[in-house]
C-alpha positions in Angstrom: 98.5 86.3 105.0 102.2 85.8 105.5 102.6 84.6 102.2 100.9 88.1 100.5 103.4 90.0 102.7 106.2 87.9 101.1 105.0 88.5 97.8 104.6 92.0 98.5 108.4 92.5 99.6 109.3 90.7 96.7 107.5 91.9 94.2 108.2 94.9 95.5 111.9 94.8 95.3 111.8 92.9 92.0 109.9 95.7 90.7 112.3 98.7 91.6 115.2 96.6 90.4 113.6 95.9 86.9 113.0 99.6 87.2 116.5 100.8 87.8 117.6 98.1 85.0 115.4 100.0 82.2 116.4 103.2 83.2 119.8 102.4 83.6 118.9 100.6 79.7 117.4 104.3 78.4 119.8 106.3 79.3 122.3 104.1 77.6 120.7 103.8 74.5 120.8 107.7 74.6 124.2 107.7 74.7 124.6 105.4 72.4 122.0 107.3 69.7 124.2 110.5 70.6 127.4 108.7 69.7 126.3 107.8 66.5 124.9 110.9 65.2 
């Protein structure tokens, strides 16, 4: 049981940051896209 809660906190965090990391990815490949044109 301790375990799943471990995993859960983790996985948990791991997920938001992989979130913020492909947002933070999109928005600069907007920029980038505006940029070029």
């Amino acid at each position: 049981m301790l375990g799943f809660i471990t995993g859960l906190l983790l996985g948990g965090t791991l997920g938001a940051a992989v979130m913020a990391l492909c947002n933070a990815a999109k928005s600069a490949d907007e920029e980038m896209e505006t940029k070029i044109k």
